[in-house]
PAVO-589745 format. One line per 10 residues: their letters; for each residue z, x, y of C-alpha. Coordinates in nm, 2 decimals, decimal comma. Example, Ala and Ser with C-alpha at 12.3 -4.5 7.8 and 13.67 -1.06 7.14 Angstrom:
AS) 0,78:1,23:-0,45 | 0,71:1,37:-0,11
REM end
This chain:
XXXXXXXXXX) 0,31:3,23:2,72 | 0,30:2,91:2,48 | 0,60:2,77:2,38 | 0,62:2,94:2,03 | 0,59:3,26:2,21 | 0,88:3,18:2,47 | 1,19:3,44:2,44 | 1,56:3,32:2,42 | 1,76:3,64:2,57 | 2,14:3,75:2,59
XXXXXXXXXX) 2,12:3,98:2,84 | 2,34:3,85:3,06 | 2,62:3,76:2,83 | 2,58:4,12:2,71 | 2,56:4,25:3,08 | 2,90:4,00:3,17 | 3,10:4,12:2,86 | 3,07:4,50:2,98 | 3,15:4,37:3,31 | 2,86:4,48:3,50
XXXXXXXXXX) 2,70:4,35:3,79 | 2,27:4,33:3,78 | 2,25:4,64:4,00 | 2,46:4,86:3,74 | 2,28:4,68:3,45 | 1,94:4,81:3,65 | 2,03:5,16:3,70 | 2,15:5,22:3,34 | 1,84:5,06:3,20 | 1,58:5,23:3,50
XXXXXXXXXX) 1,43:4,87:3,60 | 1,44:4,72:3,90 | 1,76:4,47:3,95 | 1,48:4,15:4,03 | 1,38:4,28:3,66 | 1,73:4,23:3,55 | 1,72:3,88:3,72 | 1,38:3,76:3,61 | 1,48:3,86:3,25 | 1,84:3,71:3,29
XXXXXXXXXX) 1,67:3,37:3,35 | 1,36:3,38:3,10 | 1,13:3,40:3,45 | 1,01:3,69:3,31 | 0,92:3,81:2,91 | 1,02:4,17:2,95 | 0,76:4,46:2,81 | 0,81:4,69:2,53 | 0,98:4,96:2,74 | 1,18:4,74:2,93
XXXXXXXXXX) 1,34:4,59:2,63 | 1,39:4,90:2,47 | 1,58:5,01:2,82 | 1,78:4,73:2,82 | 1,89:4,76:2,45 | 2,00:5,08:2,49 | 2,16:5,05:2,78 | 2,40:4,78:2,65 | 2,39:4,94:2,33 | 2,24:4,73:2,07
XXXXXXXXXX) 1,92:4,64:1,90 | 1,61:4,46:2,07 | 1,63:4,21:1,85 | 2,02:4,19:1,96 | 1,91:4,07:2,33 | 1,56:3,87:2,24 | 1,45:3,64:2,00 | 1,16:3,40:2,02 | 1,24:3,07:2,10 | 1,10:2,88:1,81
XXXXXXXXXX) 1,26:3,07:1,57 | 1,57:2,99:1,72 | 1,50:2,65:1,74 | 1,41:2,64:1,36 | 1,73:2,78:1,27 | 1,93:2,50:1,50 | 2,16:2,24:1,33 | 2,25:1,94:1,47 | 2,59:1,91:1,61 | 2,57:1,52:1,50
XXXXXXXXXX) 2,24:1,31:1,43 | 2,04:1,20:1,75 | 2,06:0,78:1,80 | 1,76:0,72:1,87 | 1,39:0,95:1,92 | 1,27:1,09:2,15 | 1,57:1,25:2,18 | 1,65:1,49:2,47 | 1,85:1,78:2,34 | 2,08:2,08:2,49
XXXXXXXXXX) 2,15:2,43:2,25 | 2,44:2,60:2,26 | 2,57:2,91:2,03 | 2,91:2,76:1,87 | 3,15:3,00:1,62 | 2,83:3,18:1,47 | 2,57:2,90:1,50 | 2,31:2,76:1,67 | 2,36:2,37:1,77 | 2,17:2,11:1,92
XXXXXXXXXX) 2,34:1,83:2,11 | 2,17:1,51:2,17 | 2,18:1,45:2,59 | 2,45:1,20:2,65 | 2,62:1,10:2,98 | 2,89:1,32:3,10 | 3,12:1,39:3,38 | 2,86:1,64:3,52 | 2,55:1,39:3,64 | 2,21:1,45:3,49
XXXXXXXXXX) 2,24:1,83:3,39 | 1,85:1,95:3,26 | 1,79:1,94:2,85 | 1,66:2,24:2,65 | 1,42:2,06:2,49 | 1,29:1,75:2,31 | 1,31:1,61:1,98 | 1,04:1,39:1,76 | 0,94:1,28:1,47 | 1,06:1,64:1,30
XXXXXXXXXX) 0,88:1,84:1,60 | 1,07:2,03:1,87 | 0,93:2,08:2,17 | 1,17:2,37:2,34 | 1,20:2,37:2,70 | 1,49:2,57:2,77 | 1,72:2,56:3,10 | 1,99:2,79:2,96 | 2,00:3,02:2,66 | 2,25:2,92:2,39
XXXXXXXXXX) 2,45:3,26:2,45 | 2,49:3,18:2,79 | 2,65:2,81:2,76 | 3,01:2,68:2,73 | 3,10:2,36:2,52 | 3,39:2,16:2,67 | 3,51:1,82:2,50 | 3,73:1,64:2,79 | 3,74:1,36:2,96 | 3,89:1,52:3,32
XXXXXXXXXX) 3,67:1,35:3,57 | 3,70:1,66:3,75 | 3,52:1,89:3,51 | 3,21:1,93:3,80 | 3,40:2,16:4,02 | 3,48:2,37:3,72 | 3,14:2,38:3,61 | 3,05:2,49:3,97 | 3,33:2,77:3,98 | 3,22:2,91:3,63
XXXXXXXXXX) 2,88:2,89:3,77 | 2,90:3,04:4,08 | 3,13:3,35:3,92 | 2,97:3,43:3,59 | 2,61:3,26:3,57 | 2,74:3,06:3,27 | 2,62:2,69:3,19 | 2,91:2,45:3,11 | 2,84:2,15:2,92 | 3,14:1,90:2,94
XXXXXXXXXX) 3,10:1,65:2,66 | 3,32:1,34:2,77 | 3,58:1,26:2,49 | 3,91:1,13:2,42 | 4,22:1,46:2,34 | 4,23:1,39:1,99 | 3,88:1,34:1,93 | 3,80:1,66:2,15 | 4,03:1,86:1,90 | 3,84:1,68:1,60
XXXXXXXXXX) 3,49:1,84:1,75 | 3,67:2,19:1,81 | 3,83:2,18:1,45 | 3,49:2,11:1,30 | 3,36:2,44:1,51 | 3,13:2,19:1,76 | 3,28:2,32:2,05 | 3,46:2,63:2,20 | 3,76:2,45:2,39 | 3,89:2,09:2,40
XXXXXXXXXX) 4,11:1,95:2,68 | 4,43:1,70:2,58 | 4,67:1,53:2,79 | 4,89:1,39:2,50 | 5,24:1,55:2,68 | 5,42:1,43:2,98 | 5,56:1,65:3,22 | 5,81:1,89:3,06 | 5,72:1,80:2,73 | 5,39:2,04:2,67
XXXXXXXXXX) 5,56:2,06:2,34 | 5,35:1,74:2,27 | 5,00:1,90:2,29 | 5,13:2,19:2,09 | 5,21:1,96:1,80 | 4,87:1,75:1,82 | 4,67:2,10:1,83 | 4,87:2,23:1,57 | 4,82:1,90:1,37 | 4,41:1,95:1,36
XXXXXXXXXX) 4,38:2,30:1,42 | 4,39:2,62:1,16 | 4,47:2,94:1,31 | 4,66:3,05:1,67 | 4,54:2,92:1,98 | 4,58:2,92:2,35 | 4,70:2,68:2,57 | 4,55:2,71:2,91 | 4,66:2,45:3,22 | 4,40:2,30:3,35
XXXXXXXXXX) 4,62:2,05:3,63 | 4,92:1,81:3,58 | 4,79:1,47:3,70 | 4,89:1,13:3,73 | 4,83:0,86:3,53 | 4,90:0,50:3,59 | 4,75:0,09:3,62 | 4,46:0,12:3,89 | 4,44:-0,27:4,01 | 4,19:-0,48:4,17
XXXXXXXXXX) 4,26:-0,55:4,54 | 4,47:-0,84:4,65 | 4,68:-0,95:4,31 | 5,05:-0,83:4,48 | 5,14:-0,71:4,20 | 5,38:-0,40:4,33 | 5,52:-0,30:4,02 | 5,44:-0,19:3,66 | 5,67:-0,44:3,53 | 5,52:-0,73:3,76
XXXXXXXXXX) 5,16:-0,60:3,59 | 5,30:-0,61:3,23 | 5,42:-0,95:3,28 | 5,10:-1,11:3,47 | 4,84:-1,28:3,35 | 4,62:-0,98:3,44 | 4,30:-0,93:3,24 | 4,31:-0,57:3,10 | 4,06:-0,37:2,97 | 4,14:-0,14:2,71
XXXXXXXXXX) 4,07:0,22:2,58 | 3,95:0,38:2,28 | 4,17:0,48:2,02 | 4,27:0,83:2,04 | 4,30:0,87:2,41 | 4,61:0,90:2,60 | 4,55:0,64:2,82 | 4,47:0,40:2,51 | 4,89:0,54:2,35 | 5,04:0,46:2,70
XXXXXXXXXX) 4,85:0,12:2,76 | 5,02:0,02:2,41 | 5,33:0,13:2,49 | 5,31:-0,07:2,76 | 5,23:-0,38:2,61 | 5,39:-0,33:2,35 | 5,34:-0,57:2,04 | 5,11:-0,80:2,23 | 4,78:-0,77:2,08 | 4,51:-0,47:2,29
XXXXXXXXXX) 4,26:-0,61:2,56 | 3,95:-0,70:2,39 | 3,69:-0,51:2,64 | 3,72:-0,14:2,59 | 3,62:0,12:2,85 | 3,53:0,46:2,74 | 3,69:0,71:2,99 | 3,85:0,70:3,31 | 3,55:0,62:3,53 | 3,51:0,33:3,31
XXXXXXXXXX) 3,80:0,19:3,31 | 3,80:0,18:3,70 | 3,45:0,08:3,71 | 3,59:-0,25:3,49 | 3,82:-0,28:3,73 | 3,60:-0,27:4,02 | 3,33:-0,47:3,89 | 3,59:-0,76:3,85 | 3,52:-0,76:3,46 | 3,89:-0,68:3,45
XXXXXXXXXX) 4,21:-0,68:3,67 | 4,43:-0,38:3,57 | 4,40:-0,10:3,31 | 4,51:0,28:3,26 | 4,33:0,55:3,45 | 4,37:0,84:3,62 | 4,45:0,82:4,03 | 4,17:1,05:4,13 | 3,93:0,80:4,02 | 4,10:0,46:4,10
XXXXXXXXXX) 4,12:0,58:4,43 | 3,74:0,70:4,45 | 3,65:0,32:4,32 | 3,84:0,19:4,61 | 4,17:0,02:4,37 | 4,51:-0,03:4,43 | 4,73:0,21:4,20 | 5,07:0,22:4,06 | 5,18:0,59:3,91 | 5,33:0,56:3,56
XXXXXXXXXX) 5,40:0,98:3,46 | 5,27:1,28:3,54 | 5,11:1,47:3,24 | 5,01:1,81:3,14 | 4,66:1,87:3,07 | 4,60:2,17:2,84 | 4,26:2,34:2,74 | 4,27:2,45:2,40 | 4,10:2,71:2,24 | 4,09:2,92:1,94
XXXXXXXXXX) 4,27:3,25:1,96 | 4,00:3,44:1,74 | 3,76:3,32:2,05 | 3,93:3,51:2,35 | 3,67:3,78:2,36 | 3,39:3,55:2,37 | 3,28:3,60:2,75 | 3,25:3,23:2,79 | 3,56:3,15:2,71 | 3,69:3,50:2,93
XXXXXXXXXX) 3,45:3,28:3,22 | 3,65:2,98:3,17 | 4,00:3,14:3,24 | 3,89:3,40:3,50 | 3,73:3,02:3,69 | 4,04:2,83:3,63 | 4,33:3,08:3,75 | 4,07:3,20:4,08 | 4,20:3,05:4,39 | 3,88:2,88:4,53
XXXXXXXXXX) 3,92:2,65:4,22 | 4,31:2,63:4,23 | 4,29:2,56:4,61 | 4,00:2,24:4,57 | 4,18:2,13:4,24 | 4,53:2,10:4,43 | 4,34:1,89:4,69 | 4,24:1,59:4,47 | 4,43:1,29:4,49 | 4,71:1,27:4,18
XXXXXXXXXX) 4,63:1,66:4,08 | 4,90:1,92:4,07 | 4,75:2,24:4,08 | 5,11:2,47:4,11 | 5,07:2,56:3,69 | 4,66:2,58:3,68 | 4,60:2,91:3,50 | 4,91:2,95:3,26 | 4,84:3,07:2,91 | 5,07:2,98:2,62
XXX) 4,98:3,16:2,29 | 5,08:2,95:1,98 | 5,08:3,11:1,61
REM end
């Protein structure tokens, strides 16, 4: 088939919301279940009768489960400009719409675009269909075995876009994502990434813990410094963080009215890459990652990290993927094992109204 003829399906998110498996979908329907699966993953443009089996089998229209892939590209709005062209882009269905995202780095590796853009051309090449892929904003360093988990369980894509808590809960305000993870609350004080949702969002939402971790100074090997306080008074070279992350508020409460380091990292990685690379001596960071880069660490506090999502989008089956992944106990269990990760809350859900 050309590329203007290609098929976009929902199939499977159908199939998942009903809570059947391939081989139910296939016996209701009177296909084979490699049908299903061929189908599922646009390996295979079903025929006439097919379709028709499928549709009323999940009880909707044909048009309900397949649309051509062009047209859905041509109805597509971009989440935010692309930088630059040729620009690689991923589509994702968000609140009612179609969205493009331009490929950026993320916490994920290389994951595979849905298609190109140039010079007012798109040239679809998709690896998921929109339906079938989750929209994260966080900055959890982590996010790859939860991508894995929601994989493995329900077939669905995540795509983790790396940002700060409050600018995650800017992009899910504006309807660019389904759920945004913040770590603005110490422990016992989850009252703290109430109030910041609360401050952005319209609406109820859930509240669903994703870990309690530790944040603190990851430090380059051999400055003795054995103490925050000994850091704070040093003549350390920091590197900073952007504003609107958690780790940028506790860096300045830290040092207080002296004026914020000059080189700015953009996420935890970064900040211990800084480190690492001898560009800087100390900064704020997760331990997970200052231990994976090989630094010296000093805890600060313990804090609660939350995702957030509207309550009007519980019965979206991605979002239904991303609780059953978080609360199962393969996830729990290889969460819990990462260095400065509390796993004992992972799973709770706090309605707010």
């Amino acid at each position: 088939m050309s590329s203007e003829q290609q098929l976009t399906n929902r199939v499977k998110t159908c199939r998942i919301a009903r809570g059947w498996s391939q081989d139910e979908l296939a016996a209701r329907a009177g296909i084979s279940r490699a049908g299903v699966s061929s189908i599922e993953t646009n390996r295979l443009a079903p025929s006439t009768s097919a379709a028709l089996a499928l549709a009323a089998a999940l009880d909707c229209r044909v048009e309900d489960l397949f649309q051509l892939a062009s047209a859905t590209a041509r109805e597509a709005a971009w989440a935010w400009q692309p930088p630059r062209e040729p620009c690689r882009y991923w589509r994702a269905s968000v609140a009612g719409r179609e969205l493009l995202y331009p490929v950026e780095a993320t916490n994920l590796g290389l994951l595979g675009h849905d298609g190109v853009y140039q010079q007012g051309q798109i040239r679809e090449q998709p690896t998921a269909a929109p339906s079938d892929t989750l929209v994260v904003a966080s900055c959890d360093p982590a996010i790859g075995l939860l991508a894995g988990e929601i994989s493995r369980r329900s077939g669905f894509r995540l795509l983790a876009l790396q940002r700060s808590s409050k600018e995650a809960l800017a992009l899910l305000a504006q309807g660019l994502v389904h759920a945004a993870g913040i770590h603005l609350a110490a422990v016992g004080h989850r009252e703290q990434n109430i109030a910041a949702a609360k401050e952005r969002l319209r609406g109820g939402f859930q509240l669903l813990r994703g870990a309690r971790w530790q944040e603190g100074l990851a430090l380059a090997p051999g400055l003795q410094l054995h103490s925050v306080g000994a850091a704070v008074q040093s003549r350390a070279r920091w590197v900073g963080r952007e504003v609107g992350s958690a780790a940028r508020e506790l860096l300045d409460e830290l040092l207080s009215d002296r004026r914020p380091p000059r080189r700015i990292a953009y996420g935890h990685r970064g900040v211990a890459e800084a480190v690492r690379c001898g560009w800087a001596d100390v900064g704020v960071c997760l331990r997970l990652v200052g231990e994976e880069a090989g630094l010296e660490f000093l805890s600060i506090r313990e804090e609660d990290y939350d995702f957030c999502y509207p309550a009007e989008s519980e019965g979206d089956p991605r979002i239904q993927a991303l609780v059953e992944a978080v609360r199962s106990a393969s996830y729990r269990g290889i969460l819990g094992d990462l260095p400065g990760y509390d796993a004992t809350g992972t799973g709770e859900l706090e309605r707010i109204v």
